[in-house]
C-alpha positions in Angstrom: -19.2 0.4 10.3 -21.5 -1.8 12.6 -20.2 -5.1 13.5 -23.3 -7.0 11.6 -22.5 -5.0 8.2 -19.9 -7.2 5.8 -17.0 -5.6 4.0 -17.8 -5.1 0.6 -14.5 -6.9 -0.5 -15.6 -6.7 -4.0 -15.6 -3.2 -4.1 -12.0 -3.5 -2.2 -11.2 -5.4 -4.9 -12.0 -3.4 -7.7 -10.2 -1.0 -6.2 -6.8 -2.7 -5.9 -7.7 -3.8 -9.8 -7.5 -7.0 -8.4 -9.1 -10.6 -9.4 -11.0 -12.3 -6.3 -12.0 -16.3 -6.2 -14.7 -16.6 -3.6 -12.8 -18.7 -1.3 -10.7 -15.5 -1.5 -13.4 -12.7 -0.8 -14.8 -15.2 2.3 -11.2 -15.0 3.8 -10.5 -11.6 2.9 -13.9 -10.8 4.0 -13.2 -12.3 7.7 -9.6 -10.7 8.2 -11.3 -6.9 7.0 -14.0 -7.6 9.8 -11.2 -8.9 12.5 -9.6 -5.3 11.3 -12.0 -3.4 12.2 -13.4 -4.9 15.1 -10.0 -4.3 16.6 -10.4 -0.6 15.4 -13.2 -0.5 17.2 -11.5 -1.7 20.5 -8.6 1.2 19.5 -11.6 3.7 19.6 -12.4 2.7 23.3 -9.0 4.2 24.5 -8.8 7.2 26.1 -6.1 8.9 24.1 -6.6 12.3 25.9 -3.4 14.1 26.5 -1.0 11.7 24.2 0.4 13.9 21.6 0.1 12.3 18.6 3.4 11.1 16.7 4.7 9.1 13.6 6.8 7.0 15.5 6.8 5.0 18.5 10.3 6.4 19.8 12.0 9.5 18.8 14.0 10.1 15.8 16.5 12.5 14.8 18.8 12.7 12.1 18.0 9.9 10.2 19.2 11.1 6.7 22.2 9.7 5.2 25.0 12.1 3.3 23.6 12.7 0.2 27.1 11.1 -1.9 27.1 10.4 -5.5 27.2 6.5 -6.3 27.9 4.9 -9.4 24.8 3.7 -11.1 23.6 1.3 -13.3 23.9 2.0 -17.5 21.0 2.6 -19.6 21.6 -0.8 -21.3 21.8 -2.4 -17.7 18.7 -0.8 -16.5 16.6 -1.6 -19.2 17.7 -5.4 -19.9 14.8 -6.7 -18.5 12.3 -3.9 -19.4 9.5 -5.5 -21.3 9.8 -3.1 -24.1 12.2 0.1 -24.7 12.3 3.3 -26.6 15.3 5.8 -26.8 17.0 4.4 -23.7 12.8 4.4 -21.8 10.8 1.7 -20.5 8.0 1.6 -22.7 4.5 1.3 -20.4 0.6 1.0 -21.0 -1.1 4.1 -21.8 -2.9 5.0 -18.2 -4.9 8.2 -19.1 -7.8 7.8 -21.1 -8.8 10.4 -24.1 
């Protein structure tokens, strides 16, 4: 993306499913284009060489036991589910016929 071209933040937006005032998509609009102008500066470096990692420092071991703990009952799980069916959180149907 050239510097000149604006980020379509509406098309961001209706991505994320999300509801944009303008005064929104102008701000959003301006920290997407600070993004990626600093991308841009990340793409001058020469990275030849650096093996690429996951983490900035090594890491090893980092699981904990895997221990049974006591959990939380059906009734106290669901208390503040919207709606519930046969000890389920009910949801909106996501997948269109």
């Amino acid at each position: 993306m050239s510097e000149n071209a604006p980020m379509d933040v509406d098309y961001v937006a209706k991505l994320a499913r999300i509801e944009l005032t303008d005064e929104e998509k102008s701000t959003y609009q301006r920290q997407l284009g600070d993004v990626l102008t600093y991308f841009q500066k990340l793409q001058e470096l020469d990275v030849d060489g650096v093996e690429p990692t996951a983490h900035a420092f090594p890491r090893y071991n980092v699981w904990d036991e895997d221990e049974a703990k006591p959990g939380l009952s059906s009734e106290e799980a669901l208390k503040n589910a919207p709606q519930s069916r046969q000890d389920q959180v009910v949801v909106p149907k996501v997948i269109e016929d």
